[in-house]
PDB file of N, CA, C and O in Angstrom:
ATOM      1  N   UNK A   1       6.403   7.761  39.399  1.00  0.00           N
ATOM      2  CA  UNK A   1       6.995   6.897  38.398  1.00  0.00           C
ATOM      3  C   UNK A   1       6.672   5.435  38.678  1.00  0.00           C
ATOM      4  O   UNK A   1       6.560   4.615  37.767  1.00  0.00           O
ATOM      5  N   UNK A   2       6.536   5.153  39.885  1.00  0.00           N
ATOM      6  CA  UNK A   2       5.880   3.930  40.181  1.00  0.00           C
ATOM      7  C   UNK A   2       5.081   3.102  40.035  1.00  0.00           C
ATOM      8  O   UNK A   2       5.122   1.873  39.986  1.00  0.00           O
ATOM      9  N   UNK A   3       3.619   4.515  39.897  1.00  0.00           N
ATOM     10  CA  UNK A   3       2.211   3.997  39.358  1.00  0.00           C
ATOM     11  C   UNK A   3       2.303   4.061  38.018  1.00  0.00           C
ATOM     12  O   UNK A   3       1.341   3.543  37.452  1.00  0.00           O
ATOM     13  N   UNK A   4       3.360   4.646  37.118  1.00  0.00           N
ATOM     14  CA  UNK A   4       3.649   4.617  35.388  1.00  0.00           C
ATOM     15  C   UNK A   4       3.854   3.003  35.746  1.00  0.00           C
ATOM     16  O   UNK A   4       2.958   2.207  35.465  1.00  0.00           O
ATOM     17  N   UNK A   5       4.688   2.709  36.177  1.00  0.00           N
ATOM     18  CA  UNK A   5       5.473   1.357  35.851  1.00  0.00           C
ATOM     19  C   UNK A   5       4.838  -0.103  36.125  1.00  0.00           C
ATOM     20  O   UNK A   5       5.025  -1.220  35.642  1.00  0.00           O
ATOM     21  N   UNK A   6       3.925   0.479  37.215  1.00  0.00           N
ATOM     22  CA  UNK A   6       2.797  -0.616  37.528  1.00  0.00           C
ATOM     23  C   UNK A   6       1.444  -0.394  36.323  1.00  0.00           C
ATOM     24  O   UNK A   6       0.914  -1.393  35.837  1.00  0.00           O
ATOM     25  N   UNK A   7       1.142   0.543  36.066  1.00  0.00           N
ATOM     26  CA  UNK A   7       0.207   0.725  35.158  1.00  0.00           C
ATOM     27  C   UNK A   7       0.798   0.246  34.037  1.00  0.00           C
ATOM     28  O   UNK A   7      -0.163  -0.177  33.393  1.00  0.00           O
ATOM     29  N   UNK A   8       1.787   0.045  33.390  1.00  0.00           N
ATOM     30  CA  UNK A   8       1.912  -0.181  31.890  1.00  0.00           C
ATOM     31  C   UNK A   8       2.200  -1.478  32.269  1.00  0.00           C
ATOM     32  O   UNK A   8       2.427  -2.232  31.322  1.00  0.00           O
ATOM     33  N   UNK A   9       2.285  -2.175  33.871  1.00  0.00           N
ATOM     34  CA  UNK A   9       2.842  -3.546  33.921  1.00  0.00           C
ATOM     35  C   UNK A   9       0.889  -4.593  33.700  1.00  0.00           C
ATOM     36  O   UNK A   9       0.427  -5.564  33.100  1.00  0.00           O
ATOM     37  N   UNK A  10       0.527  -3.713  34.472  1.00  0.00           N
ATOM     38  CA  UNK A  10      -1.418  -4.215  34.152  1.00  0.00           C
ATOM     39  C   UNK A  10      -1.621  -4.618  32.789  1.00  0.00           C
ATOM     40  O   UNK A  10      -1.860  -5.690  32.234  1.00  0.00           O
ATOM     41  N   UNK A  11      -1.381  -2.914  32.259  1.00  0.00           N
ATOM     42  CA  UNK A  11      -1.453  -2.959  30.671  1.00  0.00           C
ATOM     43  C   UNK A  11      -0.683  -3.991  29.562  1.00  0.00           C
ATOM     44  O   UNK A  11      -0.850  -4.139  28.351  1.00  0.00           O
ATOM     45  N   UNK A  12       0.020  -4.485  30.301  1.00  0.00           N
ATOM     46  CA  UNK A  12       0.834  -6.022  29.293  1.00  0.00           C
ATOM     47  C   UNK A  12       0.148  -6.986  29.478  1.00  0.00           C
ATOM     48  O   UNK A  12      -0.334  -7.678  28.581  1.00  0.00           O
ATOM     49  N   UNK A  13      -0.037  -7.221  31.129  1.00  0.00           N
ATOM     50  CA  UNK A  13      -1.057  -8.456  31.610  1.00  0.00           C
ATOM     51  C   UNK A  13      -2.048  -8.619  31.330  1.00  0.00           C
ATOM     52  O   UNK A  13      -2.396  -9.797  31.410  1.00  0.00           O
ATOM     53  N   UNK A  14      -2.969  -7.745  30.908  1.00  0.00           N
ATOM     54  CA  UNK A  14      -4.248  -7.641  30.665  1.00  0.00           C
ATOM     55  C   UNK A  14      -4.265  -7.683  28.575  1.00  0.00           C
ATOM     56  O   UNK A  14      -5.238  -8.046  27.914  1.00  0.00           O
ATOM     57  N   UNK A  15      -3.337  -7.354  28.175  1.00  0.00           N
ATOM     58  CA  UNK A  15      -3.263  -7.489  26.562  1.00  0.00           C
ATOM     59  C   UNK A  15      -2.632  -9.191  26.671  1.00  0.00           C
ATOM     60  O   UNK A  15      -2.814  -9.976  25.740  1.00  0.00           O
ATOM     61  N   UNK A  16      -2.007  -9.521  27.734  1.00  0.00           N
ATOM     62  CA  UNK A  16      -0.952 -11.035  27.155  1.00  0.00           C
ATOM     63  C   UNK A  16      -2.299 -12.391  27.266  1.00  0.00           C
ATOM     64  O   UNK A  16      -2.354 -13.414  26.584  1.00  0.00           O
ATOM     65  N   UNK A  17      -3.381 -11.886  28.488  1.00  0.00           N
ATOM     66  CA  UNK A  17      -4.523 -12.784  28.658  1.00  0.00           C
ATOM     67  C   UNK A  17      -5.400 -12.246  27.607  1.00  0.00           C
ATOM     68  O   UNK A  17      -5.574 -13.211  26.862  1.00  0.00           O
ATOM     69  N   UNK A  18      -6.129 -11.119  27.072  1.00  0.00           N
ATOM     70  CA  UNK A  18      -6.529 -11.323  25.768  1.00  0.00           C
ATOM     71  C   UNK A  18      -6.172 -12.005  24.872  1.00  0.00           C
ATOM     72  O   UNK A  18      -6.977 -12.637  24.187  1.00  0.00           O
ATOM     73  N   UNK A  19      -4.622 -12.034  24.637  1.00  0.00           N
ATOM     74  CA  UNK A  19      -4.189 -12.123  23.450  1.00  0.00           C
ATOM     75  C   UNK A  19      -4.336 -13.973  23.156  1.00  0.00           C
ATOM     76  O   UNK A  19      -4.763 -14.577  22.172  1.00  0.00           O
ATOM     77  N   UNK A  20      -3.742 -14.511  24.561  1.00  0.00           N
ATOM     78  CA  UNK A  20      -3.856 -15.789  24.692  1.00  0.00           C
ATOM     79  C   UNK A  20      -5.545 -16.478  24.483  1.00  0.00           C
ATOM     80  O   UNK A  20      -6.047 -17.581  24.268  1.00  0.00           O
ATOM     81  N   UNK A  21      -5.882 -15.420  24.645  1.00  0.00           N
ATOM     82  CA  UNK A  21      -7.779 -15.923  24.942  1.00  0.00           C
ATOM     83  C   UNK A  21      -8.337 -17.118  26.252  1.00  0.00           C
ATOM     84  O   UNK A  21      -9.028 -18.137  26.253  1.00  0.00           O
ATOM     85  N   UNK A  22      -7.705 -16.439  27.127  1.00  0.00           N
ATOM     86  CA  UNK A  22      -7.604 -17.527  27.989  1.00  0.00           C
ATOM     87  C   UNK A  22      -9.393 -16.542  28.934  1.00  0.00           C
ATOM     88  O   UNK A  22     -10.172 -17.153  29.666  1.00  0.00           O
ATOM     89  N   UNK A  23      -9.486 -15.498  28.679  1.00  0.00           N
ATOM     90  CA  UNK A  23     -10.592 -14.856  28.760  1.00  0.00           C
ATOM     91  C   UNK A  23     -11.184 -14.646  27.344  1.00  0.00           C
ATOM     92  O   UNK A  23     -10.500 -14.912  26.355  1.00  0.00           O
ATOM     93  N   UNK A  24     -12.931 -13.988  27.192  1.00  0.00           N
ATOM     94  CA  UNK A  24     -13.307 -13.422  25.753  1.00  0.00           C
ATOM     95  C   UNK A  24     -12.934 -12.070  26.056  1.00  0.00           C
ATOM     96  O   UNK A  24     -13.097 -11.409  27.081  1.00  0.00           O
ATOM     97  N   UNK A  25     -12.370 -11.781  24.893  1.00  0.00           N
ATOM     98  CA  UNK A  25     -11.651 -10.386  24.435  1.00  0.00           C
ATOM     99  C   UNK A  25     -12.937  -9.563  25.087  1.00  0.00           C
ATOM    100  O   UNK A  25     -12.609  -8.684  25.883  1.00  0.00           O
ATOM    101  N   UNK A  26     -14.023  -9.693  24.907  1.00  0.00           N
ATOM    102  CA  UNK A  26     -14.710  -8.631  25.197  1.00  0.00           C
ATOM    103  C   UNK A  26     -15.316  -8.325  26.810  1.00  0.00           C
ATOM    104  O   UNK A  26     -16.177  -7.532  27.190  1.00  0.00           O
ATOM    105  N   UNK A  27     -14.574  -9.196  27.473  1.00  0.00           N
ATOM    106  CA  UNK A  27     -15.043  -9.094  29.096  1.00  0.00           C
ATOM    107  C   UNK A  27     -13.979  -7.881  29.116  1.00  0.00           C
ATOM    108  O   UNK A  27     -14.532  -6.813  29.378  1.00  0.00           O
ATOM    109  N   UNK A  28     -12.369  -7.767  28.871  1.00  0.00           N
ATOM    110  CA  UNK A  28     -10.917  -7.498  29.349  1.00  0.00           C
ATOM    111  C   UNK A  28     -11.283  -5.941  27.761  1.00  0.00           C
ATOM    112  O   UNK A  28     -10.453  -5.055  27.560  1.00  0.00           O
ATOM    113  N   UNK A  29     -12.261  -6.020  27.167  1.00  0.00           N
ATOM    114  CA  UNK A  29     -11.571  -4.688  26.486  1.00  0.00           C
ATOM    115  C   UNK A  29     -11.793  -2.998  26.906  1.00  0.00           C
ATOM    116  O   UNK A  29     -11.221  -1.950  26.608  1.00  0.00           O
ATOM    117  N   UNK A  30     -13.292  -3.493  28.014  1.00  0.00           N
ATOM    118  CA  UNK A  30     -13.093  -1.963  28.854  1.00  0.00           C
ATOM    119  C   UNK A  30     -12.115  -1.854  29.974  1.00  0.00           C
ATOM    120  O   UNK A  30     -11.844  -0.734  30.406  1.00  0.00           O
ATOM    121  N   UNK A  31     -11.434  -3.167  30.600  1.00  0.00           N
ATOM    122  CA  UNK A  31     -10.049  -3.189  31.304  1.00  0.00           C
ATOM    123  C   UNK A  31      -8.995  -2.437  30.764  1.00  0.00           C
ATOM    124  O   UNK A  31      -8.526  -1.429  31.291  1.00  0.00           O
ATOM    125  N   UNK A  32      -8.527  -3.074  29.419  1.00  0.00           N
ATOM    126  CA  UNK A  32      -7.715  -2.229  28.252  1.00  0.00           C
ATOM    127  C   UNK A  32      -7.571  -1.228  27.949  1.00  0.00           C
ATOM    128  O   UNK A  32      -6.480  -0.705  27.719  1.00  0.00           O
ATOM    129  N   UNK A  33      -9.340  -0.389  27.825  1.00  0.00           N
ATOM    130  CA  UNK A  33      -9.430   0.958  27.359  1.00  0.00           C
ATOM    131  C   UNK A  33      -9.347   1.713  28.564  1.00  0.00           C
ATOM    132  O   UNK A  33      -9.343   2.911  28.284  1.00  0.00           O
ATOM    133  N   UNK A  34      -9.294   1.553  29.517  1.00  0.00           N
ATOM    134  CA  UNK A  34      -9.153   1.913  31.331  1.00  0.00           C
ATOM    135  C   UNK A  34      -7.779   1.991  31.544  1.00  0.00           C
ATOM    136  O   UNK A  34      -7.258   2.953  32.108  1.00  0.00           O
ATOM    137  N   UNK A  35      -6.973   0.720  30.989  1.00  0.00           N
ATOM    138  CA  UNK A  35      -5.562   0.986  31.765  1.00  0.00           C
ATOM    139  C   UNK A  35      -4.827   1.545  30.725  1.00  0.00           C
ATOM    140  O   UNK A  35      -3.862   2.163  31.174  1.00  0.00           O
ATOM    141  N   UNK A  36      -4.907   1.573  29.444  1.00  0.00           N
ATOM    142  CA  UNK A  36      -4.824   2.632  28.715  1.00  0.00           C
ATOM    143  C   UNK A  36      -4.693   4.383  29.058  1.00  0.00           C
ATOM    144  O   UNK A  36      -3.732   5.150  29.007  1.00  0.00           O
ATOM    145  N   UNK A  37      -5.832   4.537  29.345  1.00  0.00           N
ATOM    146  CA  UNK A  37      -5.892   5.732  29.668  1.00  0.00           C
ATOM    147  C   UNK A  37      -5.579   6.319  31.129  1.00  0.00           C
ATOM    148  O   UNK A  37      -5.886   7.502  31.276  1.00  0.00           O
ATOM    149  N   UNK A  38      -5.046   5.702  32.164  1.00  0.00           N
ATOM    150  CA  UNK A  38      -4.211   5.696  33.316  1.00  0.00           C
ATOM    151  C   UNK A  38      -2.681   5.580  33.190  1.00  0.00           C
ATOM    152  O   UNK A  38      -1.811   5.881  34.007  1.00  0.00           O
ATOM    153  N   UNK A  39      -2.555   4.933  31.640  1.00  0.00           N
ATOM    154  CA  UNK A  39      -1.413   4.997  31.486  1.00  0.00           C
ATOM    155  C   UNK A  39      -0.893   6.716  30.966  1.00  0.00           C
ATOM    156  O   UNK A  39       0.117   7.354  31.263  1.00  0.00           O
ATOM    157  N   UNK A  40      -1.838   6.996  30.263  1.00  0.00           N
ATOM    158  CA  UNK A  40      -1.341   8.348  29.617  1.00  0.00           C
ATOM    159  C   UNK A  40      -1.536   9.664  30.217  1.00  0.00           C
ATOM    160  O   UNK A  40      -1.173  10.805  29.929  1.00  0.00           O
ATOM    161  N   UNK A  41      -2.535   8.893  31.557  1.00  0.00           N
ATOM    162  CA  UNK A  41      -2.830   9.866  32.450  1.00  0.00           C
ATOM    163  C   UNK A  41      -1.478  10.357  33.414  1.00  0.00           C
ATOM    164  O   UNK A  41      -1.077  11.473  33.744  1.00  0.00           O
ATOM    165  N   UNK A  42      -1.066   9.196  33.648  1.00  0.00           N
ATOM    166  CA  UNK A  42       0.375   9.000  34.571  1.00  0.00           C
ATOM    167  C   UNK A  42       1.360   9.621  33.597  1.00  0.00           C
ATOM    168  O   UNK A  42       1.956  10.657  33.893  1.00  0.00           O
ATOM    169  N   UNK A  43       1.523   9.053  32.539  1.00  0.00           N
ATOM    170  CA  UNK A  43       2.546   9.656  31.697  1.00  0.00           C
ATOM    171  C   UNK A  43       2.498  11.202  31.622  1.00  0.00           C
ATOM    172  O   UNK A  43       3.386  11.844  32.184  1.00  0.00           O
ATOM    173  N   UNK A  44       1.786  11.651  31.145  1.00  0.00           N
ATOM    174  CA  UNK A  44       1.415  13.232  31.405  1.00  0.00           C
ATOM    175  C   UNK A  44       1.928  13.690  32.998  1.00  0.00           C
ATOM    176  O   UNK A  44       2.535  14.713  33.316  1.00  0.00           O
ATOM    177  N   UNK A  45       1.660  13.040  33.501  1.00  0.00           N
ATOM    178  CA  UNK A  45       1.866  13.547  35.151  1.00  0.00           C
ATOM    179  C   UNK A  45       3.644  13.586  34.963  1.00  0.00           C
ATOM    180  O   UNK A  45       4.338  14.520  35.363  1.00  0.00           O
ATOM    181  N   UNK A  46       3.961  12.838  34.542  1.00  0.00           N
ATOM    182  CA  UNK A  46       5.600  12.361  34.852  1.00  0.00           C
ATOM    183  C   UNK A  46       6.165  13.795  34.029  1.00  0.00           C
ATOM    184  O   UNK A  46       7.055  14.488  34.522  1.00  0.00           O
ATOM    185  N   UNK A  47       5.592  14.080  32.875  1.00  0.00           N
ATOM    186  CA  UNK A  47       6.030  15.027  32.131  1.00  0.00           C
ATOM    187  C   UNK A  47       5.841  16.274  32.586  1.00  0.00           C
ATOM    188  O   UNK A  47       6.336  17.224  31.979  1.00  0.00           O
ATOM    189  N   UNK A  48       5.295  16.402  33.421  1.00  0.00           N
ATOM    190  CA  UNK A  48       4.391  17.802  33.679  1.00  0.00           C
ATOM    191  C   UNK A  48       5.586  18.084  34.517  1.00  0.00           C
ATOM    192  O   UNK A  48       6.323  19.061  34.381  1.00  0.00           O
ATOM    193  N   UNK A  49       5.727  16.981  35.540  1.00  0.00           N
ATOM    194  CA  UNK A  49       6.539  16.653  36.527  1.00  0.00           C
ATOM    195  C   UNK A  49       7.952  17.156  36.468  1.00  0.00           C
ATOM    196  O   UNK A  49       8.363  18.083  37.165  1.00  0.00           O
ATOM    197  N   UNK A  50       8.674  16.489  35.593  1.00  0.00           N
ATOM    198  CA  UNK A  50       9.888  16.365  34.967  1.00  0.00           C
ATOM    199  C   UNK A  50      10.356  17.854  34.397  1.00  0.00           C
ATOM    200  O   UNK A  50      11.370  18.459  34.746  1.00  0.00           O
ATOM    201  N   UNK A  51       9.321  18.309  33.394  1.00  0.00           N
ATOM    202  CA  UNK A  51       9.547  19.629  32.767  1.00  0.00           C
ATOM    203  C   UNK A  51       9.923  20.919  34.111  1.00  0.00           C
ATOM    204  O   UNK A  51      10.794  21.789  34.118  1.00  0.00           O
ATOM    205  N   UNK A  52       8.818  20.561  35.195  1.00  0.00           N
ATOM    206  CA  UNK A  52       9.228  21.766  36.071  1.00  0.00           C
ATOM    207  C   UNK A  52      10.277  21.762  36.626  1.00  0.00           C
ATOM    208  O   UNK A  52      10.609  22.894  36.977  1.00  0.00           O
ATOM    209  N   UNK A  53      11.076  20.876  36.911  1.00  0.00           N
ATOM    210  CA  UNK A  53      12.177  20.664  37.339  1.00  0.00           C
ATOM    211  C   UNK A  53      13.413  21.909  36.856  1.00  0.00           C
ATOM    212  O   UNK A  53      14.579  21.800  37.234  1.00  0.00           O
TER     213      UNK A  53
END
C-alpha cells in the first residue's frame, strides 16, 4: 500500500510540473504514461491482495 501511495504521489508531481510547464509536456509524457501504469499495476496488486483475505 505504500508503493500505491508513493506512486500516485509521483503521478500528481509529475502531472502538477506538466501542467505548470515549467518542463515541455513532451520530455514528462512517457514519465506519465509509466507512472500511470505502475499505478494500476499496484492497484491491482492491492486488490488481488485484499480480496484473498
Amino acid at each position: 500500500m505504500i508503493a500505491l501511495k508513493e506512486a500516485r504521489e509521483t503521478l500528481y508531481w509529475l502531472k502538477l510540473i506538466r501542467d505548470s510547464e515549467l518542463v515541455k509536456p513532451s520530455r514528462l509524457s512517457g514519465l506519465v504514461t509509466e507512472s500511470n501504469e505502475i499505478v494500476s499495476i499496484l492497484t491491482s496488486i492491492v486488490r488481488s491482495t485484499k480480496s484473498k483475505r
